[in-house]
N, C-alpha and C positions, 0 to 999 in steps of 0.2 A: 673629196677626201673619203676614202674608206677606214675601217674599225677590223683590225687584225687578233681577232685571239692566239695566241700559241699556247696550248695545250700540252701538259710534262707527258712526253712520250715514254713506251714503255721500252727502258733499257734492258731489256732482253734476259734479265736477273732472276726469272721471278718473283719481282717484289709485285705490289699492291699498291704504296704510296712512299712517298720520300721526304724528308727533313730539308727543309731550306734553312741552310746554314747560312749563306750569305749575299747580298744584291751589291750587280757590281753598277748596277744605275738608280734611279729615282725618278719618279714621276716628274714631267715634264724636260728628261733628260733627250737628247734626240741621241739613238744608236743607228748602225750602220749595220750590211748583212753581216753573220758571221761574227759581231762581236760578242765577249761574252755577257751576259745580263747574270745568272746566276749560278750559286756554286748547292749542288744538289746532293744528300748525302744519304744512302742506300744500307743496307746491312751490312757488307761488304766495303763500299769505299765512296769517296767522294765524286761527283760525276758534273765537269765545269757546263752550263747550257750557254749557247751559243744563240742570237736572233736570225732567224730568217729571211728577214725582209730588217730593208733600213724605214727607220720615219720617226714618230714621238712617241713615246709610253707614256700610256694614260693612267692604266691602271695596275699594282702588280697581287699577288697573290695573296699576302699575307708577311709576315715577320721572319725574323730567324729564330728559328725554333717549332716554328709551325709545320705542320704535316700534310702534304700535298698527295692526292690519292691521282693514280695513273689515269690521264683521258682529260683533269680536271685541267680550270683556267691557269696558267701562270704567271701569262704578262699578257697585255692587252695596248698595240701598239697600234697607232693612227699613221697610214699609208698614203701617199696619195695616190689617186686615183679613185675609180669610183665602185670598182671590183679587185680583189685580192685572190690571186691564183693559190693553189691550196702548195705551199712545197713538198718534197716529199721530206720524212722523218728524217730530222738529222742523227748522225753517227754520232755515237758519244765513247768513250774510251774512259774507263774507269783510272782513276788517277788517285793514292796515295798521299794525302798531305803528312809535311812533315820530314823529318830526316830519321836513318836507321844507322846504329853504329853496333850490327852483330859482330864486328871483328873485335870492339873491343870490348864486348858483352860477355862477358865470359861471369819494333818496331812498321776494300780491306776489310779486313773481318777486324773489326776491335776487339781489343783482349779482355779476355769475360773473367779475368781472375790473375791472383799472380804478384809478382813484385818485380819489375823493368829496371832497365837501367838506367838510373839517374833518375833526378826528380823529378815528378809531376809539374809542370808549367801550367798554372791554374792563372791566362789571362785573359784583360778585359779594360777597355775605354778607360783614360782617369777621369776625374771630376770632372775635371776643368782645363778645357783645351788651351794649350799658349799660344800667343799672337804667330801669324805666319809668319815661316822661317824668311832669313833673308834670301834677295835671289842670288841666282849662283854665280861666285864669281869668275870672273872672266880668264878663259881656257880651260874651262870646265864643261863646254856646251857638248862636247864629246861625249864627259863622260854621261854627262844627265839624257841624253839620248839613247843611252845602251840600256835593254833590256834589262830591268829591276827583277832579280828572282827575291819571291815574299807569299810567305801559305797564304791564302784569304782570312785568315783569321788576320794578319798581320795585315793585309792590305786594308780591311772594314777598319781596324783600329789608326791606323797611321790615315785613312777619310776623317776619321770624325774629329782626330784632334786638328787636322789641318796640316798634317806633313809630309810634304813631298819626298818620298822616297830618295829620288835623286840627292835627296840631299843627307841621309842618312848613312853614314859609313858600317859598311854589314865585317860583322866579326869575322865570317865565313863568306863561302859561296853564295846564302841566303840574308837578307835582313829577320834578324828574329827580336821578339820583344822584347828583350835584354837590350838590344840596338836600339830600338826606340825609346827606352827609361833613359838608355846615356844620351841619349841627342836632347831628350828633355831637361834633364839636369844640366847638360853642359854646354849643347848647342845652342844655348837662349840667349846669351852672350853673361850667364851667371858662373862663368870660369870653375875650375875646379876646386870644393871646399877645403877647407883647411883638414889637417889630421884630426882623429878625433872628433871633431864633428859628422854626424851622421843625418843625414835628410829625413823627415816628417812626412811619410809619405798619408795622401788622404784616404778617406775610407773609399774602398768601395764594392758596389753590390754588383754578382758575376752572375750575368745567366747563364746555366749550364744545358748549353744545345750541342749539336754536333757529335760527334766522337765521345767530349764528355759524357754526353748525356747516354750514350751508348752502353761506354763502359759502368758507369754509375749504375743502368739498368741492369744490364748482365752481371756486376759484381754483386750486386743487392740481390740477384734470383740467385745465385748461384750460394751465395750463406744461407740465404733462405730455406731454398729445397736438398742443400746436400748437408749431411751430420758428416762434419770433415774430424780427419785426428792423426796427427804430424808426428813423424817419427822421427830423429835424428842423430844420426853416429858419427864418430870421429873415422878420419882416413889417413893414413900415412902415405905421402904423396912423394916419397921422398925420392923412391926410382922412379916415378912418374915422370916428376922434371928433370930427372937428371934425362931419362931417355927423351924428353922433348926437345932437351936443350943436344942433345945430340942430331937429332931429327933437323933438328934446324939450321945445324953448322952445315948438313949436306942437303940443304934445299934446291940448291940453283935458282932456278926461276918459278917456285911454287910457292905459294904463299905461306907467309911464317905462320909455324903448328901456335894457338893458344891451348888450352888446357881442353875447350870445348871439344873438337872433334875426337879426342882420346875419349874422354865420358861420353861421347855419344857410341861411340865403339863398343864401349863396356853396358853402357843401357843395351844395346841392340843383341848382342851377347847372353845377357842373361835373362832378357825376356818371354826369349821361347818356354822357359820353364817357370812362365809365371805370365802364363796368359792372360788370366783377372786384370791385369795393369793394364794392356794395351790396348781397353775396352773403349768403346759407348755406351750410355746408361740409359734407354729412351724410357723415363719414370712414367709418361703417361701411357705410353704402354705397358708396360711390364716385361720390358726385352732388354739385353744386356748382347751388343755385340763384340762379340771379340777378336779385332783384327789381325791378321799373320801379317802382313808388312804394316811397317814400323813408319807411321807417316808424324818424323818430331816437327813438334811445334817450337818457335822460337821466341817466347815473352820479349820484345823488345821495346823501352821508353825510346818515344818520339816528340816531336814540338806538338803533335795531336793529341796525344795519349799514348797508351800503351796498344802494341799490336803485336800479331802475331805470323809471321812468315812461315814458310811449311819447307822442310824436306823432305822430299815423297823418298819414299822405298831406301830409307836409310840405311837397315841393314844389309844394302847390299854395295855400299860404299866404302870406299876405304878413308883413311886420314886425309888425304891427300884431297882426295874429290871431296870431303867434306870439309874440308879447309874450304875451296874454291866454290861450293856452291853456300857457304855460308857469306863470302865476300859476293859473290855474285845476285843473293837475296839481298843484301846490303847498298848495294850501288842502282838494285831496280826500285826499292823504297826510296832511295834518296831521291833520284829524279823522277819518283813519280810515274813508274813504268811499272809495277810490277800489277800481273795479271792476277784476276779474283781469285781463280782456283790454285796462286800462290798462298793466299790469305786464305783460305779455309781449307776445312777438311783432314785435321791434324786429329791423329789417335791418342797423342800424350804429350804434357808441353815437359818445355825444358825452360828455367828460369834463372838468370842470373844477374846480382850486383855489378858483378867483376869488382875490382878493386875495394869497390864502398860495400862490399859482400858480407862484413858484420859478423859475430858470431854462431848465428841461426836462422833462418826463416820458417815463418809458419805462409806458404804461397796458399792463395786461394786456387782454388780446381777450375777450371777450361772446362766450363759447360756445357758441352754433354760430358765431356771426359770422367773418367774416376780416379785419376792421378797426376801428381803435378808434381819435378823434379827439382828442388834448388841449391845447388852445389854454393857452397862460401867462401868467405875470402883464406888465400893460402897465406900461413902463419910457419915463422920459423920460430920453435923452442923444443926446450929440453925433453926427455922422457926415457923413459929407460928401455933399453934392449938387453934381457936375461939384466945382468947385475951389474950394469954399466948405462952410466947417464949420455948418451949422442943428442947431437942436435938434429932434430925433424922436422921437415918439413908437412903440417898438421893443416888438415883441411874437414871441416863439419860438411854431412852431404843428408839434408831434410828433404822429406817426402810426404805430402800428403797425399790422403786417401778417401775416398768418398766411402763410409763404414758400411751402406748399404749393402756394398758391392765388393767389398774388401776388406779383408780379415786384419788385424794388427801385426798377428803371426806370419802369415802372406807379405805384407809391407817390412817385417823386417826380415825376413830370410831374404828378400828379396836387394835388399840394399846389404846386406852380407854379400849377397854373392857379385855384385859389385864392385864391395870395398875387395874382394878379396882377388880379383880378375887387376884393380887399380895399383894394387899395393905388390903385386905382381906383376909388370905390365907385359913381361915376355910373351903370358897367354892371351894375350890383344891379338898375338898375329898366326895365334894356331888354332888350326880347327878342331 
């Protein structure tokens, strides 16, 4: 028998060392070539390692959570034979965990600031695992053989409690942790509670590695080192929708306009004359770059956290193609295809609720950025035009600013000239 080290090769990233989020084996487990052993997660995005060589893992690195520097041991697998031929570096593909729903955001580089869509999913193992589920019953052998889609975060928790996937009915395309709280509550054979009563759920203590751990750092430097100060105006959006909703009766086969790519129109519009916004702030130098194309970032809540997908060269898009590559960042997040220099390299983010949009945000800043955009939820009520009361369609559009770098006076003229391209929206399609 030989002694195999595999070594975390360097993913080609520029990184130094990587977060082990998660092990898809344990010591004394026997793998095979090719399969995957662990889920590795870089500045940018998660990266699945595969083994090399089949035999038994003896030893492996460390924890989840722990930080593995490039070159260092990983897994330490017993071969037989009495010599181990070196393989060469395996290919890794960065992969996104998690799902992106930019289309109805109105989700790698984790998002360093901001408020996403939908809630934070803060999970983690319960106490106390239940007895294994039952086996599956008969003419189901189909489906328990089809490939389980489930992020690793969901696969380490549905290990420890003892749940076989196969047996878990996923809401979606994906099983997600939501899927496994109802299998526990109901698939135990403890049927469904009466009304009114409400389940006792136990405590419990959540290490935060991974992506959380990401974003927690990057939002915590980013209040840290920037003096932020949110502006916020009202917009009457009332020929906005009406011309969307025209837009939309003559679509054909392009994807339905949300409110998104119109405000993206109107940012791109009015930023040439207010260049301070579509900055970089590099503090430890003393430089402040300020870019002519308009590379928007897109805050989006994921089952990982918040992320941030990029479209390059904005302003020179129209409604249409910004529709389609906002859906087409959308569907490479979900399955986990979208490439790194999707995920970075954004001049200014755009942030939205959509729906659960609220009266105002104050978003954290995208740091390095100096600015972060978040439009609110659209409200129908009263207000007066000259000396008559109509009904508006009324939308709040917050801004912050990194004050280092950006005047107050700057920040609002600038979201005037916005509102007022918005509340007009003929001047979207004229030069």
């Amino acid at each position: 028998m030989a002694l195999f080290t595999f070594k975390l090769p360097d993913i080609g990233e520029g990184i130094s060392e990587a977060e082990i989020v998660g092990w898809h084996v344990a010591v004394g487990d026997r793998v095979e070539e090719d399969q995957p052993i662990a889920d590795m997660m870089t500045d940018k995005a998660t990266v699945e390692m595969e083994s090399p060589v089949a035999g038994i893992v003896v030893r492996l690195a460390g924890e989840p959570g722990d930080q593995i520097p490039i070159g260092a041991m990983l897994v330490e697998i017993e071969v037989e034979g009495d010599e181990v031929a070196a393989p060469p570096p395996p290919s890794v593909e960065a992969e996104v965990p998690g799902f992106v729903d930019l289309a109805e955001a109105e989700k790698p580089l984790p998002f360093r600031g901001g408020v996403g869509v939908g809630p934070i999913d803060d999970s983690a193992p319960l106490a106390e695992p239940p007895h294994p589920p039952p086996p599956s019953p008969e003419g189901e052998g189909e489906k328990a053989r089809s490939p389980i889609l489930a992020s690793p975060a969901v696969r380490a928790r549905a290990k420890d409690l003892g749940i076989d996937l196969a047996q878990v009915k996923a809401s979606g395309e994906h099983v997600r942790h939501a899927d496994l709280d109802a299998f526990l509550l109901y698939g135990q054979g403890e049927g469904y509670r009466p009304a009114g009563r409400s389940a006792t759920r136990p405590d419990e203590q959540i290490k935060v590695i991974g992506m959380r751990r990401r974003i927690a750092e990057n939002m915590a430097a980013s209040k840290r080192h920037i003096p932020h100060f949110t502006y916020v105006e009202e917009i009457d959006v009332t020929a906005l929708e009406e011309l969307r909703a025209q837009l939309n009766d003559g679509r054909g086969d392009r994807p339905k306009l949300t409110m998104l790519p119109l405000l993206i129109v109107a940012l791109c519009k009015a930023l040439p004359d207010f260049p301070m916004l579509n900055a970089r702030y590099d503090d430890e130098a003393g430089v402040v770059t300020r870019h002519g194309a308009v590379h928007l970032g897109l805050a989006t809540q994921t089952d990982a956290g918040l992320m941030v997908p990029v479209i390059r060269d904005a302003q020179n898009r129209n409604v249409w193609q910004l529709a389609t590559e906002i859906r087409r960042l959308a569907d490479a997040a979900r399955t986990g295809k979208a490439k790194s220099e999707e995920l970075s390299g954004s001049t200014l983010t755009l942030t939205s609720l959509g729906p659960l949009g609220g009266i105002a945000t104050t978003p954290v800043i995208n740091r390095p950025e100096v600015a972060i955009i978040g439009p609110n939820r659209v409200i129908e009520r009263p207000m007066f035009r000259g000396k008559e009361i109509v009904a508006a369609k009324l939308m709040n559009l917050s801004i912050s600013c990194d004050h280092r770098v950006v005047d107050g006076f700057d920040a609002a003229s600038f979201v005037q000239a916005v509102r007022k391209l918005l509340e007009a929206p003929a001047f979207l399609f004229v030069d």
